[in-house]
Backbone bond lengths (Angstrom), bond angles and torsions (degrees), N, CA, C in turn:
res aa  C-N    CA-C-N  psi(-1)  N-CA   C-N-CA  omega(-1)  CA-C   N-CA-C  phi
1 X - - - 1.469 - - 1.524 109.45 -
2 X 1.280 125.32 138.71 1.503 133.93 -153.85 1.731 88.56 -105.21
3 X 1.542 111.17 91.96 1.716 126.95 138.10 1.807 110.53 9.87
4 X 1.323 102.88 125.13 1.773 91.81 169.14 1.218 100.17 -151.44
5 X 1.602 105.55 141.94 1.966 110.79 -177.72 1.350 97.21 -96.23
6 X 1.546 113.33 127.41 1.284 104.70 171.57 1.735 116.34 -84.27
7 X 1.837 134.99 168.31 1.474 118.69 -166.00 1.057 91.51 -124.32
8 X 1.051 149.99 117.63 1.656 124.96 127.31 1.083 121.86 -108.27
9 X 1.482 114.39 165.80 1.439 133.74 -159.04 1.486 104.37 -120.15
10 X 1.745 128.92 126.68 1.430 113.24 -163.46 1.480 113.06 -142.83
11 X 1.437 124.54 149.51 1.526 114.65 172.48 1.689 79.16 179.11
12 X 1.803 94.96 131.31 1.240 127.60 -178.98 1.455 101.48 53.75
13 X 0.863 143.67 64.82 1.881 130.31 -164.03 1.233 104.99 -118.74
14 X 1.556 131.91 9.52 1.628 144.65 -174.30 1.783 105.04 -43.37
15 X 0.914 122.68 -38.04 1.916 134.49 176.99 1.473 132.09 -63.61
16 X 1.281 78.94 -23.32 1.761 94.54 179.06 1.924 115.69 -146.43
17 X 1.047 117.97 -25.10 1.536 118.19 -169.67 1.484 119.34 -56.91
18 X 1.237 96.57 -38.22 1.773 105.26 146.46 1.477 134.24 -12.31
19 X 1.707 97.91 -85.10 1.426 130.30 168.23 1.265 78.50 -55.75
20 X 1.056 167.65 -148.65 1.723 157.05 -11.85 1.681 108.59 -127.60
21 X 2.057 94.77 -31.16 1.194 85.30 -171.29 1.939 106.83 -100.81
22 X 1.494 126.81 3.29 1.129 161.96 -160.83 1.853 86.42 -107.48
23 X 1.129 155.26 -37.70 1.199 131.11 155.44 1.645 137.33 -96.76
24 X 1.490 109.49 8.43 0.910 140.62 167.03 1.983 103.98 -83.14
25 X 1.290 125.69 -27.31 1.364 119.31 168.12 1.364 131.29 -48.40
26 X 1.287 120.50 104.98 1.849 96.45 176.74 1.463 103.04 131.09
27 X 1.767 102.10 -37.97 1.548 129.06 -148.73 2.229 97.14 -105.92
28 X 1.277 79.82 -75.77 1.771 73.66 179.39 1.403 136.35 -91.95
29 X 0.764 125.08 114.38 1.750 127.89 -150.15 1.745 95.08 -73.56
30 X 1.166 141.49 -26.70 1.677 115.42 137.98 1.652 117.90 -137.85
31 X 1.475 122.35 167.19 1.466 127.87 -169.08 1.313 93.05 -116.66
32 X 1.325 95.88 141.07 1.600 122.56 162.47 1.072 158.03 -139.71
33 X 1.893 112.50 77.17 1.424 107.95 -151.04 1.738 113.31 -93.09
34 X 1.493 107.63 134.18 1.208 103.34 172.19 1.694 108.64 -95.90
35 X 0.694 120.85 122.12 1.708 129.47 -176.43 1.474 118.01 -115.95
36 X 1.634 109.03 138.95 2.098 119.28 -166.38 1.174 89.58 -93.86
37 X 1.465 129.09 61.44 1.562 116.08 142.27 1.273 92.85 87.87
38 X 1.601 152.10 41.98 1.093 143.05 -176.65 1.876 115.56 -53.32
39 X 1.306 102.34 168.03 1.731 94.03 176.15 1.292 112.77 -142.62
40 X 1.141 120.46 34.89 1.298 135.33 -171.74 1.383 105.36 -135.39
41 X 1.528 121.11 -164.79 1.145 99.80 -171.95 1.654 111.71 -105.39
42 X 1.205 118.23 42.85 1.539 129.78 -173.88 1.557 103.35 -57.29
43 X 1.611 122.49 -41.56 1.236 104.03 -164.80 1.358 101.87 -94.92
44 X 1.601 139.35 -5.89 1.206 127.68 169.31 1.839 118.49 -64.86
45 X 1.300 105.41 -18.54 1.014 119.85 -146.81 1.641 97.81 -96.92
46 X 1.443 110.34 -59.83 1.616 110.50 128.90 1.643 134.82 20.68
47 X 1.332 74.76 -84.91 2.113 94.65 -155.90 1.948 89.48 -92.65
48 X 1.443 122.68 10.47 0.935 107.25 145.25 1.805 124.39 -97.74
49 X 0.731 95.51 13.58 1.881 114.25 158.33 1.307 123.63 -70.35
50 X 0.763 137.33 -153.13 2.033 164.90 107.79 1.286 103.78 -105.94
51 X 1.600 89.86 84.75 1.751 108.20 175.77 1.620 105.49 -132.71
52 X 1.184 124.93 151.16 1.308 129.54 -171.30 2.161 101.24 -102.08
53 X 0.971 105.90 96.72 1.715 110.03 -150.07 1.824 94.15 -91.81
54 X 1.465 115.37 124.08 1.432 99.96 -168.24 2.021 94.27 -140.39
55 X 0.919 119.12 116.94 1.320 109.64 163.84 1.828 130.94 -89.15
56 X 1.148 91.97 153.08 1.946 104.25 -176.68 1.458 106.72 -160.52
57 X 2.024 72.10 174.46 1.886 74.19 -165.36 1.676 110.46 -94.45
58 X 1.034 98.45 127.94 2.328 89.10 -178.69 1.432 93.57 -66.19
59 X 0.912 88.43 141.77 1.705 132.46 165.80 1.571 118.40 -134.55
60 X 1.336 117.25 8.99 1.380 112.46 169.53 1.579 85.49 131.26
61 X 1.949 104.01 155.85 1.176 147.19 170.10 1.881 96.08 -29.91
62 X 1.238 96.98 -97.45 1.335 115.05 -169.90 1.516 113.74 -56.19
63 X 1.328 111.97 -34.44 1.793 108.32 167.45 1.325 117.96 -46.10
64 X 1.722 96.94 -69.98 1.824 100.98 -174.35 1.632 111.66 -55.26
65 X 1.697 131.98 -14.61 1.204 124.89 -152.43 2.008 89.49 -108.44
66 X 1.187 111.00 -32.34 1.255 107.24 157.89 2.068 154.47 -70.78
67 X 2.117 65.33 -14.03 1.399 74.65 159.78 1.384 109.28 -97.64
68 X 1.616 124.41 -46.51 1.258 112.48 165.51 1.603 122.18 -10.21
69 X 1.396 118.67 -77.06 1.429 127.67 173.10 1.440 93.35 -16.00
70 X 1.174 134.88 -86.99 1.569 145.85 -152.47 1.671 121.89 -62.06
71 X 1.271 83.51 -12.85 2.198 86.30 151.93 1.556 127.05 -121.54
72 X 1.485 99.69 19.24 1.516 105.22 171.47 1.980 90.86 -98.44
73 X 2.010 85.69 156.45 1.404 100.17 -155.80 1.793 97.73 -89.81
74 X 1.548 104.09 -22.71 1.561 112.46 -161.24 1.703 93.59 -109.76
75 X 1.211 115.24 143.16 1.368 118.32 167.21 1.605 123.28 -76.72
76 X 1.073 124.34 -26.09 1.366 135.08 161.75 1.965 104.81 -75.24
77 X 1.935 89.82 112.21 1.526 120.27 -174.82 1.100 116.50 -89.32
78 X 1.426 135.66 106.50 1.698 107.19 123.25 1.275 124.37 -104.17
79 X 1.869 90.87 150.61 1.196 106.83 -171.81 1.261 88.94 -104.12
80 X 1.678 101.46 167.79 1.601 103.83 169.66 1.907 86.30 -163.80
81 X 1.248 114.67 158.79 1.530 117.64 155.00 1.282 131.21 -109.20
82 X 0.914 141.55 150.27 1.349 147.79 -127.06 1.761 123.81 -66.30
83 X 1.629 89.51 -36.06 1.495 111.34 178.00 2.057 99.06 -108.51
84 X 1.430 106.98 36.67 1.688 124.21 146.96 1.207 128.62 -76.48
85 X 1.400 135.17 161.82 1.459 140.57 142.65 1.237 112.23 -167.68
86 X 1.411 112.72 141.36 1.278 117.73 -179.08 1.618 106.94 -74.61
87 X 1.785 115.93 149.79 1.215 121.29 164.12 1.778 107.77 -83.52
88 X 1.053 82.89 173.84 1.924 101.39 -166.53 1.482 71.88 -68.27
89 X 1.250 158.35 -71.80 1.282 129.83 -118.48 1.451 96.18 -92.02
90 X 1.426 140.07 -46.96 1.571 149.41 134.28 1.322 111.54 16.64
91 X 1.712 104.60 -53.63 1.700 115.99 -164.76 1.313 96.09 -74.84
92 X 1.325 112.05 -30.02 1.862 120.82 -165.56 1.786 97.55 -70.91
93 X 1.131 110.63 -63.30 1.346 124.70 -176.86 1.592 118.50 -45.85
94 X 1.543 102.30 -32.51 1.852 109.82 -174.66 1.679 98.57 -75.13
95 X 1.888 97.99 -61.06 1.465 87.94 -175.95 1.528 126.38 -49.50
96 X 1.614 129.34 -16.08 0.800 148.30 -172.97 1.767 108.27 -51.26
97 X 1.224 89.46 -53.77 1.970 127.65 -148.43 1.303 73.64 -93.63
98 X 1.461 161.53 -85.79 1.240 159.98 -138.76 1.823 109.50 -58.24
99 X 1.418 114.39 -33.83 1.195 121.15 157.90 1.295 137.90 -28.75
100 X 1.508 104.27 -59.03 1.289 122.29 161.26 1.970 137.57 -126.52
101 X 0.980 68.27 1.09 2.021 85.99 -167.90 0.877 104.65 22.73
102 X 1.677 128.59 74.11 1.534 122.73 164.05 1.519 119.23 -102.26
103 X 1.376 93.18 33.21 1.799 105.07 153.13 0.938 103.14 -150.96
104 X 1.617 105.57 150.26 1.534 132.02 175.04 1.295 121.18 -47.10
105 X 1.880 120.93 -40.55 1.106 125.88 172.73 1.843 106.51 -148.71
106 X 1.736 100.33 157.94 1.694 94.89 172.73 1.240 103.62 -149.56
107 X 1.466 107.68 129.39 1.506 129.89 -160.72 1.384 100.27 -96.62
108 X 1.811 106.47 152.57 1.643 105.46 -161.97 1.822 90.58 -122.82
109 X 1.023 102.74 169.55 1.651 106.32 157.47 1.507 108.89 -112.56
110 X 1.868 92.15 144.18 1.512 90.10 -151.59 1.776 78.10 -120.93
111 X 1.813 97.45 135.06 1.837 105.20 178.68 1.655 91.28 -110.47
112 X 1.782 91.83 124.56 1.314 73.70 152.58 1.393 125.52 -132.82
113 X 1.443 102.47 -149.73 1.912 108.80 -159.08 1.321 112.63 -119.01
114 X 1.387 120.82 81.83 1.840 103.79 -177.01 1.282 100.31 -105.32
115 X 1.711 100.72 134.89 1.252 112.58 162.65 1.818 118.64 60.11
116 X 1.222 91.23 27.93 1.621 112.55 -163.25 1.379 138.01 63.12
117 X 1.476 102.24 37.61 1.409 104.53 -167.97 1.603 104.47 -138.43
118 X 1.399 134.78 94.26 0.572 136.89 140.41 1.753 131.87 16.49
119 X 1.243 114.11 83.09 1.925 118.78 -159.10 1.811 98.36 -75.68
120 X 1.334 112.94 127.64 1.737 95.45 163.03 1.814 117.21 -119.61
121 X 1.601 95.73 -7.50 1.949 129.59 -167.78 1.227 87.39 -120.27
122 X 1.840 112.90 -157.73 1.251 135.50 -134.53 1.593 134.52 -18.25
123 X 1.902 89.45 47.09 2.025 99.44 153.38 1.801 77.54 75.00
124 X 1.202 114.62 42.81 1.300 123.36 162.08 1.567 127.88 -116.98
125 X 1.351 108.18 -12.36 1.006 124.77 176.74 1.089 107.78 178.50
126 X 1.675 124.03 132.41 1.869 105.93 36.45 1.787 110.49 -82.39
127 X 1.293 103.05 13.44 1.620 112.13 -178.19 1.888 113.26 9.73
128 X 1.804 86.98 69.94 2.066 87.39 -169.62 1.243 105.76 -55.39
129 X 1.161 110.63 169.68 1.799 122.99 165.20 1.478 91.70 -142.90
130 X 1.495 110.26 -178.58 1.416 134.36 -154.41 1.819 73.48 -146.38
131 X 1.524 124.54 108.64 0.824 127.54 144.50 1.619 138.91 -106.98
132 X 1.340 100.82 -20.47 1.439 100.76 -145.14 1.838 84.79 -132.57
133 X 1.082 120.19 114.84 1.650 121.50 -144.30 1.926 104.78 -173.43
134 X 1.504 92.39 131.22 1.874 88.89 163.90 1.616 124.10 -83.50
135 X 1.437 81.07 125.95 1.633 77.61 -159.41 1.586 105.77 -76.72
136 X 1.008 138.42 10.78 1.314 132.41 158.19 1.497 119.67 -83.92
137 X 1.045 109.62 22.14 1.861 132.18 179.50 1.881 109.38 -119.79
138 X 1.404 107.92 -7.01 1.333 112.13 169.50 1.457 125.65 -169.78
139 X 1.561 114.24 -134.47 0.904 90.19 179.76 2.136 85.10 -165.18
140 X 1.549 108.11 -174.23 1.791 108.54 177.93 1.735 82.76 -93.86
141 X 1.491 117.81 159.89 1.313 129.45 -178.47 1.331 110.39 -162.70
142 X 1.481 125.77 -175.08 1.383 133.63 172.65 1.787 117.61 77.02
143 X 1.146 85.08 171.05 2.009 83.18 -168.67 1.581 81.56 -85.08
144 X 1.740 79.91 150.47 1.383 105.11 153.97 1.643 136.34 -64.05
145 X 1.127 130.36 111.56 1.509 118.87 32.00 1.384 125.90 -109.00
146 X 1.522 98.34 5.67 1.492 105.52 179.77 1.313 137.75 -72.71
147 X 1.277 103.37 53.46 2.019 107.69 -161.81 1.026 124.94 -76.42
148 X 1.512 133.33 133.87 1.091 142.08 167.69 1.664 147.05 -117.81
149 X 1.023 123.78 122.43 1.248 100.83 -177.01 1.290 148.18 -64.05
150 X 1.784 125.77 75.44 1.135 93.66 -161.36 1.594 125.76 -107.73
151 X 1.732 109.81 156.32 1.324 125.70 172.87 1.443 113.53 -34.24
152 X 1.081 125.76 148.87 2.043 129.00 169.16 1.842 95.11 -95.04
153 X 1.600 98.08 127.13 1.152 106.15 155.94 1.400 130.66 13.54
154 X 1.459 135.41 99.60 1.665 119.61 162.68 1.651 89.24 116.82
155 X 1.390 108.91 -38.46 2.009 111.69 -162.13 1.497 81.40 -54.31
156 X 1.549 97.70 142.26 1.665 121.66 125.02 1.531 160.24 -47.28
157 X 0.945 128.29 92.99 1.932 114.20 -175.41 1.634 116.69 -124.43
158 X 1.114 120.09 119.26 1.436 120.40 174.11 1.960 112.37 -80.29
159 X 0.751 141.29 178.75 1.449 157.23 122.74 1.432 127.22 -65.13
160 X 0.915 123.53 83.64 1.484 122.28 165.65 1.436 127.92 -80.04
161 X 1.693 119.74 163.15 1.829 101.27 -152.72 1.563 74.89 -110.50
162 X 1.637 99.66 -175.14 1.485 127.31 -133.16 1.619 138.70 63.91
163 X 1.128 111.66 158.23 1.537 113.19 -164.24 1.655 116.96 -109.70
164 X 1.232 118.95 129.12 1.298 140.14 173.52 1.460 95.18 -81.00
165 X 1.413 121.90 97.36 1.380 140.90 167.85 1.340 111.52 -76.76
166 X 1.422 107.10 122.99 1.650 129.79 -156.35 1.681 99.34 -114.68
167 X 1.488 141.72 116.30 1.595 130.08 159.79 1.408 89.60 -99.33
168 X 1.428 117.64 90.54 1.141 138.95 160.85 1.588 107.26 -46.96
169 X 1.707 130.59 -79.27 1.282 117.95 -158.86 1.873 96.18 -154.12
170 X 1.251 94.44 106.46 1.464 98.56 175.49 1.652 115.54 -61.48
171 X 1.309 133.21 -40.92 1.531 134.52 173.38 1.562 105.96 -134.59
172 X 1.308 86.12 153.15 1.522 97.07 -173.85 1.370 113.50 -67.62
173 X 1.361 114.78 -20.63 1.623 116.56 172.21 0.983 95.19 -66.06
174 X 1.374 151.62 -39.40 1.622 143.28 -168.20 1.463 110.69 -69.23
175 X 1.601 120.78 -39.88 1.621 124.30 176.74 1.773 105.29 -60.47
176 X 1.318 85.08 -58.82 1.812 95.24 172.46 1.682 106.32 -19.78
177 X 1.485 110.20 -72.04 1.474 112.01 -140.91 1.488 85.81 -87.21
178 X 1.538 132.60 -16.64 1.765 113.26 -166.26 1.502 89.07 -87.95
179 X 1.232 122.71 -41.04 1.612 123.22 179.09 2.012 108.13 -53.71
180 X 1.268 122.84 -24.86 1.588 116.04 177.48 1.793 106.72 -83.77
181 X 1.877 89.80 -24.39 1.748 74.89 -176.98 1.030 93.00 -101.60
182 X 1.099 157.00 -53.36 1.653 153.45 170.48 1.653 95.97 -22.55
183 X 1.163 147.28 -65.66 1.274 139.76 -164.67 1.855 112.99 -81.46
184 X 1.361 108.38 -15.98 1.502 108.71 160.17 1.984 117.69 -68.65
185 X 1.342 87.77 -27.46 1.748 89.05 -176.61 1.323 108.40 -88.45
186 X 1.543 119.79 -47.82 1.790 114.51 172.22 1.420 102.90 -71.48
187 X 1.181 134.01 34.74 1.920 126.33 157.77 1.500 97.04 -120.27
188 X 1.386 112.77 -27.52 1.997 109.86 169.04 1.412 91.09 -73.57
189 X 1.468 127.41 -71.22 1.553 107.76 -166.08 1.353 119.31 -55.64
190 X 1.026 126.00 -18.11 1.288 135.29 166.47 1.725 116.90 -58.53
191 X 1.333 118.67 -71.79 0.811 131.10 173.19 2.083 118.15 -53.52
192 X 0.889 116.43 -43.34 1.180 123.41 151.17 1.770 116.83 -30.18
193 X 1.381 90.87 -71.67 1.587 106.99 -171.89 1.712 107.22 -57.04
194 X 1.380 112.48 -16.60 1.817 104.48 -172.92 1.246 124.25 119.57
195 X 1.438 107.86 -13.78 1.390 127.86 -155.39 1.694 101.08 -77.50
196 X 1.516 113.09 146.57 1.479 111.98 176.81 1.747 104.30 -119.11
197 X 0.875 110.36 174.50 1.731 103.49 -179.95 2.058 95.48 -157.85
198 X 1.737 97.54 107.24 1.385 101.38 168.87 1.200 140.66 -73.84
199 X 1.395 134.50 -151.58 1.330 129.71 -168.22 1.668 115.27 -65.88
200 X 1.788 93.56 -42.33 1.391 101.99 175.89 0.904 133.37 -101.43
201 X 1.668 130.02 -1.96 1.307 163.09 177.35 1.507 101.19 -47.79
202 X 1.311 142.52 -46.00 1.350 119.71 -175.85 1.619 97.52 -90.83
203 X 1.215 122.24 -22.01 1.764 111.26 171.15 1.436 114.48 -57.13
204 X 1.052 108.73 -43.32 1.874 123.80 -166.79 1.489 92.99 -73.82
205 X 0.878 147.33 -61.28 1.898 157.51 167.11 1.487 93.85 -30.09
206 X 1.489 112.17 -83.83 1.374 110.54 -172.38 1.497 113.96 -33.93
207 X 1.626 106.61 -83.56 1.615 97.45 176.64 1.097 148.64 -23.63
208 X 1.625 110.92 -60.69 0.934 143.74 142.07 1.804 112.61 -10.44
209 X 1.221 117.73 -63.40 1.184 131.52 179.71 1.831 126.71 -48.57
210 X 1.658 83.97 -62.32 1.475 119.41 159.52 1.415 118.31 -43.01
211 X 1.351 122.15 -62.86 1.046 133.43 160.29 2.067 132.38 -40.52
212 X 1.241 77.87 -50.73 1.772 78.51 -179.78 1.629 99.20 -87.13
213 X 1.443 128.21 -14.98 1.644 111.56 -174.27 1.525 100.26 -87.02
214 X 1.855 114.82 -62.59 0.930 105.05 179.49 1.735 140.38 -51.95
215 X 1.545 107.79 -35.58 1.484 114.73 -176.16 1.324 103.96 -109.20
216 X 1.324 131.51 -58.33 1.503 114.33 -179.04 1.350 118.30 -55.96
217 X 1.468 127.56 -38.61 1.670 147.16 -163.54 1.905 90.39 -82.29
218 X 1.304 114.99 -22.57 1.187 95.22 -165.32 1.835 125.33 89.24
219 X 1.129 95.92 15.25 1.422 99.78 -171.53 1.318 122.56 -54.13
220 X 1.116 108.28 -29.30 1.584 123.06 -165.35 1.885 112.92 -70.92
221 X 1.476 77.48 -10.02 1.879 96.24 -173.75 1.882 107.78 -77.24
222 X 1.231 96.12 -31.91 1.535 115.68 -174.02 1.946 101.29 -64.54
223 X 1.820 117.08 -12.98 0.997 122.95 -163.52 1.641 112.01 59.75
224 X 1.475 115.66 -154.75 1.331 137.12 -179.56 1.612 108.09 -38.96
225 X 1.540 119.35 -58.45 1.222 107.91 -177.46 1.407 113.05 -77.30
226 X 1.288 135.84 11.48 1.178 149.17 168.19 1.443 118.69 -83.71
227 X 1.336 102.67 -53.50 2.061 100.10 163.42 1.618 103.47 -65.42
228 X 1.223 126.72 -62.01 1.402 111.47 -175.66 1.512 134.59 -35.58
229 X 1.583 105.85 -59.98 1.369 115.25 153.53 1.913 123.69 -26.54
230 X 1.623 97.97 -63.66 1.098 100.42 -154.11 1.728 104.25 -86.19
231 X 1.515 107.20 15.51 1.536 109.48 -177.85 1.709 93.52 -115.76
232 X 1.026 122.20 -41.28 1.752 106.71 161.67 1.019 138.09 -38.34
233 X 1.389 108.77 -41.97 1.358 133.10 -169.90 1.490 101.79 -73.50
234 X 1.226 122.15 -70.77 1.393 131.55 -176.37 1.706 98.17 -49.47
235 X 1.083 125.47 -43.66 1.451 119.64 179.17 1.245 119.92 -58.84
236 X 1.393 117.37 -24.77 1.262 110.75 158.07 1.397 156.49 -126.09
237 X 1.544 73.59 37.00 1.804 110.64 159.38 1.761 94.92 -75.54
238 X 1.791 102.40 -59.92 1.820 79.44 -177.95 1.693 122.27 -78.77
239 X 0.945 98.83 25.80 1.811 92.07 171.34 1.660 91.67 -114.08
240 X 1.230 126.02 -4.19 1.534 101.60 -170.99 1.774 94.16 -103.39
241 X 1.572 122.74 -9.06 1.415 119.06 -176.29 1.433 86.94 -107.20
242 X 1.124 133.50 -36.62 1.456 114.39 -177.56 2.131 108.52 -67.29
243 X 1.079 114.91 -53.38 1.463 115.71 165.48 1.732 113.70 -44.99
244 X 1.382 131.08 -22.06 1.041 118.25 173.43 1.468 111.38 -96.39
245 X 1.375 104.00 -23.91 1.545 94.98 156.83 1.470 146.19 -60.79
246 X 1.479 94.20 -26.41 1.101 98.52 170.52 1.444 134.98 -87.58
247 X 2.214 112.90 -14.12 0.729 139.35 137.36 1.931 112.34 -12.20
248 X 1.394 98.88 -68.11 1.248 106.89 -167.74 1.503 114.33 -71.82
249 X 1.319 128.23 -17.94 1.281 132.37 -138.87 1.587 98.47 -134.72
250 X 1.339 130.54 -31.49 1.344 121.06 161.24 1.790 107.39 -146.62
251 X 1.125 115.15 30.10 1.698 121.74 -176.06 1.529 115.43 -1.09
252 X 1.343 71.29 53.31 2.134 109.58 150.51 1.342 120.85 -34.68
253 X 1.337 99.46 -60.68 1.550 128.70 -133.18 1.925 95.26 -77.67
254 X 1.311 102.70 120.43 1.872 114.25 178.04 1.429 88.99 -94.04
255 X 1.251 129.82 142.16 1.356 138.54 152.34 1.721 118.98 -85.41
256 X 1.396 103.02 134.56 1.484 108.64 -157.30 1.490 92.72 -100.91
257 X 1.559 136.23 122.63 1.425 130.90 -176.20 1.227 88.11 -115.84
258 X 1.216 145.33 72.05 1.518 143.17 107.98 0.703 131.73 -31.09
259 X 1.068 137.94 141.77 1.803 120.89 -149.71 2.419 87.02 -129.69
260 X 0.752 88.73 121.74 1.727 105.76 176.18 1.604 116.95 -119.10
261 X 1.360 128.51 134.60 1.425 93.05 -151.14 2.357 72.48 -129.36
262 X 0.990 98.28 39.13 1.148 118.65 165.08 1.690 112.69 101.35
């Protein structure tokens, strides 16, 4: 059976790291959390594991998760984030894939949990990821905060069934505030990248947004926590084109390095 380091990436994670690191038992032959200085009790919680507990400084999504890569002992990854856990059927599916790893990477469907409700619509699921992958077949990529792992040219990845269980956002005040800083960092990566955003550019985003989660995605199926979701979200599509507008137009804009480890 082909060895796998599991990654996570951590700060404040006391609510869930538990669960994350409690289905990871059995499954990854070692854990490895790199954590931004948490202040809670994330790392006690931790070092009651067999976890390899390492702190650093964030500098971004894909930095800290790329350095991660570089203190695991086995080249075959899982990743997971902090408020993750594999389902029993997930665990079935990894050990499966560990047998032989005759793909480069294998993408999970990820369910998640807002506000206690179980998402199955609004472009919430099967919300795949590419978790569980040789990392000498790629590399972490994409603007912040949207990181991804991707495969090099030619690699392989199947889908395997079971669900990568997500507690996305316990109160809506919590979506609120990750959606103002989440949209302060994609208007720096944005802005970085070249990008301009016009008069109507954060209206057209927003809607736009709204539109394809709630009615095309089916959102409306999700009921009540389904409009909520899918009206946050779109809101901060226009705070992340309106903040880069303003970027451009009076370079306002303070960048908030809070470190969120999802």
């Amino acid at each position: 059976m082909v060895p796998v380091s599991a990654i996570i990436i951590t700060y404040n994670e006391e609510n869930f790291i538990g669960k994350c690191l409690s289905s990871l038992v059995g499954v990854a032959d070692e854990i490895i959390v790199v954590d931004s200085f948490s202040t809670d009790s994330t790392e006690e919680i931790c070092n009651s594991f067999n976890v390899k507990f390492k702190k650093h400084v964030f500098k971004g999504y894909v930095e800290q998760k790329n350095y991660a890569l570089t203190l695991a002992t086995y080249p075959h990854i899982l990743s997971l984030d902090a408020d993750e856990a594999l389902s029993d059927e997930l665990v079935k599916s990894i050990l499966g894939a560990k047998e032989k790893f005759d793909y480069d990477g294998y993408i999970f469907n990820r369910l998640n949990n807002y506000c206690g409700h179980w998402m199955k619509y609004s472009r919430l699921y099967p919300d795949k990821q590419l978790r569980l992958f040789d990392s000498r077949k790629g590399k972490w990529m994409g603007p912040n905060p949207h990181d991804k792992f991707i495969l090099d040219k030619g690699s392989r990845a199947r889908r395997i069934k079971g669900d990568l269980l997500h507690w996305n956002f316990i109160t809506y005040e919590e979506h609120i505030e990750k959606m103002n800083r989440f949209s302060t960092i994609g208007a720096l990566e944005a802005f970085k990248a070249g990008r301009k955003s016009g008069p109507l550019t954060a209206t057209l985003h927003s809607s736009w947004c709204f539109f394809r989660s709630y009615i095309l995605n089916a959102g409306f199926l999700d009921g009540y926590s389904g409009f909520v979701s899918c009206s946050i979200t779109a809101h901060s599509r226009l705070l992340k084109y309106a903040k880069l507008r303003r970027l451009y137009t009076k370079g306002v804009l303070k960048p908030n390095t809070k470190n969120d480890s999802k």
